[in-house]
Residue, then its C-alpha position, 0 to 999 in steps of 0.5 A: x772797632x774805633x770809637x766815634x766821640x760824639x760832638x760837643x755843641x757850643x749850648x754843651x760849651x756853654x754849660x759846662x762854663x757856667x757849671x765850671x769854678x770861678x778860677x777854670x781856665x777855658x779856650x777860645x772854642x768855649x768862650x766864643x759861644x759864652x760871649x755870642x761871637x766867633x772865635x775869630x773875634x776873640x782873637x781879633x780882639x787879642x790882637x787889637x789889645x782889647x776885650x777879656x783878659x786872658x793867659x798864654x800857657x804853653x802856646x795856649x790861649x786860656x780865659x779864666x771863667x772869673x776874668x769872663x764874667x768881670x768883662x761882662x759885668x763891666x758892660x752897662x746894662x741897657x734896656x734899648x739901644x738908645x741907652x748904648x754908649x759905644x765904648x773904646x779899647x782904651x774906655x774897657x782897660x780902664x773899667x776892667x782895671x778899676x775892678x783889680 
């Protein structure tokens, strides 16, 4: 009889980030869900040059759980959007490495 594997959620996804060691590595389909967006725009941002660092291994696109938590933490945080100041690729290399 084959057995059926049940499907993972992205809240499973989620979880099992924030639960995971600083140096975890995780794909696209993990960190999509973590950050809000679509896979697709993760991939566009690589594209772009832009957005959270990341590492090929053996074809596979992987995100350290602690290069993910810098890109957040390298955000400003505001409490409504007139605070928001939108900020270039160039502006996000460069905070992400001043934290190197």
């Amino acid at each position: 009889m084959k057995q059926i594997n049940p499907k993972i959620t992205d809240f499973d996804r989620v979880a099992e980030f924030w639960a995971a060691d600083p140096q975890a590595l995780f794909g696209e389909r993990y960190i999509a869900p973590v950050m809000g967006v679509q896979v697709s725009t993760l991939q566009n941002d690589r594209w772009q040059g832009k957005g959270i660092r990341y590492r090929k291994i053996c074809g596979r696109v992987l995100y350290r759980k602690s290069d993910v938590i810098s890109y957040i933490e390298a955000h400003e945080l505001v409490s409504n959007t007139s605070q928001y100041k939108k900020c270039n690729a160039n502006d996000n290399a460069q905070s992400i490495a001043s934290k190197e």
